[in-house]
C-alpha positions as CSV (number, residue, x, y, z in Angstrom):
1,X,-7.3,1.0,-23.8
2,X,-5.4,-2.3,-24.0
3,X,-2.8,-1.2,-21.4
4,X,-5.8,0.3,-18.7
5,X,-7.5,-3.6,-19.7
6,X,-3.8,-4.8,-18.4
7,X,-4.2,-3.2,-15.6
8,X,-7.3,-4.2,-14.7
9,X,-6.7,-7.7,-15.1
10,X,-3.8,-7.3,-13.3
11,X,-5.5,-5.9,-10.1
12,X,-8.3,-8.7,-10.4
13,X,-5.3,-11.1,-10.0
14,X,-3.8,-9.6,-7.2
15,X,-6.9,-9.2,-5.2
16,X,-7.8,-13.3,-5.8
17,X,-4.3,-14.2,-4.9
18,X,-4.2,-12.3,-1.9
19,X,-7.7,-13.4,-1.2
20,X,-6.5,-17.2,-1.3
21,X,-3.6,-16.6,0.2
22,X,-4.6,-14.8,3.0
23,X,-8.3,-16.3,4.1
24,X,-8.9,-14.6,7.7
25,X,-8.9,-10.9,5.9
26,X,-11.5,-9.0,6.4
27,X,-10.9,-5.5,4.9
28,X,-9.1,-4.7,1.5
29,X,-9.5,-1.6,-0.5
30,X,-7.0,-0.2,-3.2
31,X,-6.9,3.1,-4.2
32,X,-5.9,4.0,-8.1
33,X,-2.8,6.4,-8.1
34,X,-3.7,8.6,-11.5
35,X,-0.7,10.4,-13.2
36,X,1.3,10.4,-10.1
37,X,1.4,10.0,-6.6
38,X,1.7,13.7,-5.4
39,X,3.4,14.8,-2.3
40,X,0.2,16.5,-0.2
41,X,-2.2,13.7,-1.6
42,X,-3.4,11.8,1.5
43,X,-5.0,7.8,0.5
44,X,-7.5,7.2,3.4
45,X,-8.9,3.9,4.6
46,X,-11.5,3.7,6.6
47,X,-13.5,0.2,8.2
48,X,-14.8,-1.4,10.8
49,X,-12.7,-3.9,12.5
50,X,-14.2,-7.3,13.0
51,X,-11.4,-8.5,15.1
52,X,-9.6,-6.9,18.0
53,X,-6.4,-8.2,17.6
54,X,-5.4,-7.6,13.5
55,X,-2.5,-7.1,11.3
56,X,-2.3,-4.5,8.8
57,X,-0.5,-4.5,5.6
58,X,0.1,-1.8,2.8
59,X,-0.4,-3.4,-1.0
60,X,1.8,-1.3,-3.3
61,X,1.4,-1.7,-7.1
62,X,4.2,-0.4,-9.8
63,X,5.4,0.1,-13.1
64,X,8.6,0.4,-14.5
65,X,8.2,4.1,-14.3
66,X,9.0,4.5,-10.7
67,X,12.6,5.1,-10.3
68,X,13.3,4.2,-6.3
69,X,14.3,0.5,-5.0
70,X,12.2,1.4,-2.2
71,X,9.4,3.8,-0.7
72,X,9.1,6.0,2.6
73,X,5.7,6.0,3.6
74,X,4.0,8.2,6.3
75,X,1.3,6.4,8.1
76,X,-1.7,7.8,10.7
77,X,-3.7,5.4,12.2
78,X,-6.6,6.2,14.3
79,X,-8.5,4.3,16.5
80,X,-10.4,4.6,20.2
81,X,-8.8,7.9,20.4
82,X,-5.8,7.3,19.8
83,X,-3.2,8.3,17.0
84,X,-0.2,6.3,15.5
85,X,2.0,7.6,13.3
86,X,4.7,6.5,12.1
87,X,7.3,7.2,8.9
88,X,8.2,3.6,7.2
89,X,11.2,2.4,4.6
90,X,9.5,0.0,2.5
91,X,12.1,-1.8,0.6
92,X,11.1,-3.3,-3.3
93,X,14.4,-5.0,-3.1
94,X,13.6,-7.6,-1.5
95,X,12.1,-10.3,-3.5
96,X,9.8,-12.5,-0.9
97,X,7.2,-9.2,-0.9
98,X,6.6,-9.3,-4.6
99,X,3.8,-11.6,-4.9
100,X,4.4,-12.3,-8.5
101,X,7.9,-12.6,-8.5
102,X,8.2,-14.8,-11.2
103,X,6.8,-12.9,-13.8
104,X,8.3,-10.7,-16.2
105,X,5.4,-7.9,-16.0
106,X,6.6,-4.7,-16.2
107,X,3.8,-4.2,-13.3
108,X,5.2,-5.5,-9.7
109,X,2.6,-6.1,-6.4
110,X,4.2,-5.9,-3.2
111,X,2.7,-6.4,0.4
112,X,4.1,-4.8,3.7
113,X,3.3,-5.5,7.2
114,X,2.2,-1.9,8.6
115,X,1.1,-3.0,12.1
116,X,1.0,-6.4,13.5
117,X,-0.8,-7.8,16.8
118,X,-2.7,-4.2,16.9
119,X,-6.0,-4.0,19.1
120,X,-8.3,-1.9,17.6
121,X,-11.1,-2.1,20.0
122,X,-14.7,-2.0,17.8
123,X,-15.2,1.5,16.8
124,X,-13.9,2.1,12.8
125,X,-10.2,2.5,12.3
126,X,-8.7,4.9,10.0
127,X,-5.5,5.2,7.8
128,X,-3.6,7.8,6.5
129,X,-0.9,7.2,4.0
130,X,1.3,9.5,2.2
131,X,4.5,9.0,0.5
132,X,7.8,10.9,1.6
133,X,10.2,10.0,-1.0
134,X,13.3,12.5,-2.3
135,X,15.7,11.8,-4.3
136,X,19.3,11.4,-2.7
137,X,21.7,14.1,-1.0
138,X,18.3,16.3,-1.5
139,X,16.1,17.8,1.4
140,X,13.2,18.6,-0.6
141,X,10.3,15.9,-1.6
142,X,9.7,14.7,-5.1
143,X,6.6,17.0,-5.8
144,X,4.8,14.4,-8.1
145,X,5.6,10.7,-7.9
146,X,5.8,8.9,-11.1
147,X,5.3,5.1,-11.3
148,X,3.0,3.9,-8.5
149,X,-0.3,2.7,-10.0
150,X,-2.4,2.0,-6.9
151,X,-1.8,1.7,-3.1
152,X,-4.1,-0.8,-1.3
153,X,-4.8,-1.7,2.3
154,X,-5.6,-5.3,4.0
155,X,-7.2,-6.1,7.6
156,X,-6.6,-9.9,8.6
């Protein structure tokens, strides 16, 4: 009970911070990754744009559990008809995208650009994310994905 309390706390934090830091968003939704991340599970974000041109970013929340310095992602965007996929390295190495790098948490926030300058026209966008993560000198995807607590998205 204490640690889910953690958690909450946690994400309360990280929505305020990047609420402050980050004034001209208009969209941010985080979905909970229970028991693992698995391989077919699909997080979908849907809005409304409220501004043609927008940047996109991917919030990505872990523990110490998760064994990888980084993440592939596989993203689908769709908008006025029109499909963008793409398959991104999302590195946790690099320190300037952990928002709370000075803690010693065992819980990290990151934030990725996904797209920047994109026109989305007015009709609602949706996103697609998936992970694609293996483990090295394999072929085959890690079935169940340990370690990632919640995957968000923001609109500014």
């Amino acid at each position: 009970m204490r640690n889910h309390l953690c958690k909450v706390l946690l994400s309360l934090c990280f929505t305020i911070i990047v609420g402050c830091s980050s004034s001209n968003f208009y969209y941010l939704e985080f979905k909970n990754v229970n028991d693992g991340w698995k391989k077919d599970e699909s997080l979908k974000f849907n809005f409304l744009p409220k501004k043609t041109q927008s940047k996109l970013k991917v919030l990505i929340r872990n523990d110490k559990a998760y064994p990888f310095s980084n993440i592939y992602l596989i993203s689908k965007i769709k908008f006025d008809e029109r499909l963008l996929t793409d398959t991104l390295n999302l590195n946790f190495e690099d320190e300037r995208i952990d928002i709370f790098k000075t803690n010693s948490l065992s819980v990290k926030n990151y934030s990725f650009i996904l797209k920047d300058n994109i026109n989305f026209g007015k009709d609602s966008v949706s996103v697609e994310l998936k992970h694609a993560i293996r483990p090295a000198n394999s072929s085959t995807a890690i079935q169940n994905l340990k370690g990632i607590l919640s995957v968000g998205l923001l609109a500014e």
